[in-house]
N, C-alpha and C positions, 0 to 999 in steps of 0.2 A: 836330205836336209843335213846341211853341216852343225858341227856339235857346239860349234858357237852362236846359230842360230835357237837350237834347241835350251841351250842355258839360257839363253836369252827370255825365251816364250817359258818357261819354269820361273823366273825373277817374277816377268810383270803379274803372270797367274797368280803368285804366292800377294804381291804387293796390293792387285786391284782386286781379287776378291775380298772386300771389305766395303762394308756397309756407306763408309764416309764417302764413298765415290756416287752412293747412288739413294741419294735422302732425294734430290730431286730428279727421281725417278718413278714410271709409270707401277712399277716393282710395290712401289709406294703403298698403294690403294689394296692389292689382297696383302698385304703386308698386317694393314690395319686391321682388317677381321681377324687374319691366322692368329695375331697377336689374342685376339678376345675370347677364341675358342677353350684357353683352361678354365676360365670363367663361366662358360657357356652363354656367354652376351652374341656370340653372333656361332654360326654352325658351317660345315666344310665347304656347303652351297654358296653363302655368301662370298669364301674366301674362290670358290672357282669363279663364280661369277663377275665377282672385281674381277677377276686374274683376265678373262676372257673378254671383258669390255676393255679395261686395259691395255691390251695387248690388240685388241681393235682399231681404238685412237692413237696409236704409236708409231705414228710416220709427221714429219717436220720436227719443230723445234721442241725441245723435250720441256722449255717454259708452257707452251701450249698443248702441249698435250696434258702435264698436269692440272693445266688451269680449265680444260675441257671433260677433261675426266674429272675433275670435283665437281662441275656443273649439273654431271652425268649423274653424280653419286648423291649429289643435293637432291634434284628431283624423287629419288628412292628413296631419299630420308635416311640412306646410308643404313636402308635395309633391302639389301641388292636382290634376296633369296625371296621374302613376303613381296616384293615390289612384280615380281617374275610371276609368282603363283596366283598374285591376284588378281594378274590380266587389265589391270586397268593400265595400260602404257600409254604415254606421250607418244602421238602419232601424226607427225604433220611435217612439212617440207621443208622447214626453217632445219639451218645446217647447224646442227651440236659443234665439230670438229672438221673443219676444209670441206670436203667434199660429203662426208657423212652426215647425212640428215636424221631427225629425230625418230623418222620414220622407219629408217635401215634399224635404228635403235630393238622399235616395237619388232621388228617381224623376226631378230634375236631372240629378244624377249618369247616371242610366242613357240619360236622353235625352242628355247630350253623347258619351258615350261610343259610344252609336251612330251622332250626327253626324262628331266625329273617328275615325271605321273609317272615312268614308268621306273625310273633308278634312283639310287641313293646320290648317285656320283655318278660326273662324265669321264673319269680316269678310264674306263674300258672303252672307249671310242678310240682309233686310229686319228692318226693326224687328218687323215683323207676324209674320213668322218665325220671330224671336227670341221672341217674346210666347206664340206656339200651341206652337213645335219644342222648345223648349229649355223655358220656364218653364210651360209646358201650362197655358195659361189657353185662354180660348175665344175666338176670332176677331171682335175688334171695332173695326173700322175709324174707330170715333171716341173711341175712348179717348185718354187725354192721354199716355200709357206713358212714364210720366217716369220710372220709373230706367232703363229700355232706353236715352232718349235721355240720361239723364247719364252711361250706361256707353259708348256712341259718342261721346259727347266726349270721356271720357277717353283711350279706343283712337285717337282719328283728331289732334285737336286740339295742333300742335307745336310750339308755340314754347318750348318748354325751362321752360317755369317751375312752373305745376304740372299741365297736361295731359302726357300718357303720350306720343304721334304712335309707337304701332307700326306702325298700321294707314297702308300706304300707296297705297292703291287706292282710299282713299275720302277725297273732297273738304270742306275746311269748310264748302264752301256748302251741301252738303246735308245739314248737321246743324241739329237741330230743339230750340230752349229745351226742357230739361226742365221741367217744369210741375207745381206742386204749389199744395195753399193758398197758403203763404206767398210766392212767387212770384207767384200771380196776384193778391193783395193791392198789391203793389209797382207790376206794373203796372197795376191799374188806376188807385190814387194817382198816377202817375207820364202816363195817358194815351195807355199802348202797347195797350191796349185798351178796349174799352168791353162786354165780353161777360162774363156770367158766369157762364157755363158752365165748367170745370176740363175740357173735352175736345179732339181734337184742330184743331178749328175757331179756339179761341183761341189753340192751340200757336205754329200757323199764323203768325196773325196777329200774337203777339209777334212772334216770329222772321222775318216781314217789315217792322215795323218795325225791328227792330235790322239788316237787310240797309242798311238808307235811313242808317247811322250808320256801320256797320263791314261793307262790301259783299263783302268777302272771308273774314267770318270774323265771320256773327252771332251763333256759340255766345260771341263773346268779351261779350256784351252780360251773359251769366248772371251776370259777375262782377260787374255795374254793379248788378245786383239783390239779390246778394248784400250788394254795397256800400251799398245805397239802406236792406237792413233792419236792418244794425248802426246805421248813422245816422239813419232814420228813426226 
């Protein structure tokens, strides 16, 4: 990486992480509990449980996903943690979000609700964990599982601006670029890979270049590519 690309990807990091970039954004909704927890009006539950439906709905247009996730959050009554443990879920075939139906909804619902009978918090689950236990997809160790990893940035990532830092057990360094098309677009323009595969091989290897730029906190690199596709 030449040193004018490097300055470059420090500008937009410094410029886009800032909240104003992402009021309409999925970030939005555990945003809203994290906010309520010094009050104790909602608890960490709530705010992972947004964060993880969230981060569910967050593929197409970011006006539809918010407008799906508050539909998501209206049925709970915008008590996302009592809505899980009481088992009564909305269960039927009618689509919440694209392809996601009400139903995919409940059998989340039933898998968190079984993991908190037994924990406080899902911070000690792996990505892979989260991926099979909670979202019950199937066991693939080279997928790019990029809303897992953009929902661990939101939980871990602290510096007050528009990362959440509940989670405080778990390190920025071992948070992994979430990864999508237009992400791996940027960097490849950009140099931070030359793979093009969208799996977790190139995750990787983003998110060890951005260690080589920001050594303490490569998730803060996502914003630099955020920054890279409004300007590019």
């Amino acid at each position: 990486m030449n040193e004018s690309t490097e300055n470059k990807l420090r500008v937009w990091a410094a410029k886009y992480n800032d909240r104003q970039y992402f009021t309409g954004d999925p970030i939005a909704f555990p945003r809203h509990f994290a906010e309520k927890l010094s009050d104790g009006s909602a608890c960490v539950q709530d705010v992972e449980i947004a964060g993880l439906l969230a981060a569910h709905l967050a593929w197409g247009r970011r006006e539809m996903i918010v407008r799906d996730s508050g539909r998501l959050f209206d049925e709970m009554l915008w008590k996302p943690y009592d809505y899980v443990m009481d088992g009564r879920w909305r269960s039927d075939a009618v689509s919440l979000h694209r392809t996601v139906k009400w139903s995919e909804i409940a059998e989340i619902c039933s898998r968190l609700k079984r993991i908190y009978s037994c924990s406080s918090s899902v911070e000690p689950l792996t990505v892979n964990e989260i991926r099979t236990e909670i979202f019950g997809s199937k066991d693939d160790r080279n997928a790019a599982n990029k809303k897992i990893n953009m929902f661990r940035r939101w939980m871990v990532r602290d510096d007050g601006k528009v990362d959440l830092g509940i989670w405080k057990n778990t390190s920025k360094t071992d948070l992994l670029i979430p990864l999508d098309v237009h992400v791996h677009r940027s960097a490849l323009e950009l140099g931070l890979t030359h793979r093009n595969s969208t799996d977790f091989k190139t995750v990787v290897e983003i998110t060890d270049a951005f260690r080589e730029i920001f050594p303490d906190d490569p998730c803060l690199g996502d914003f630099a590519l955020f920054g890279h596709g409004i300007i590019g």
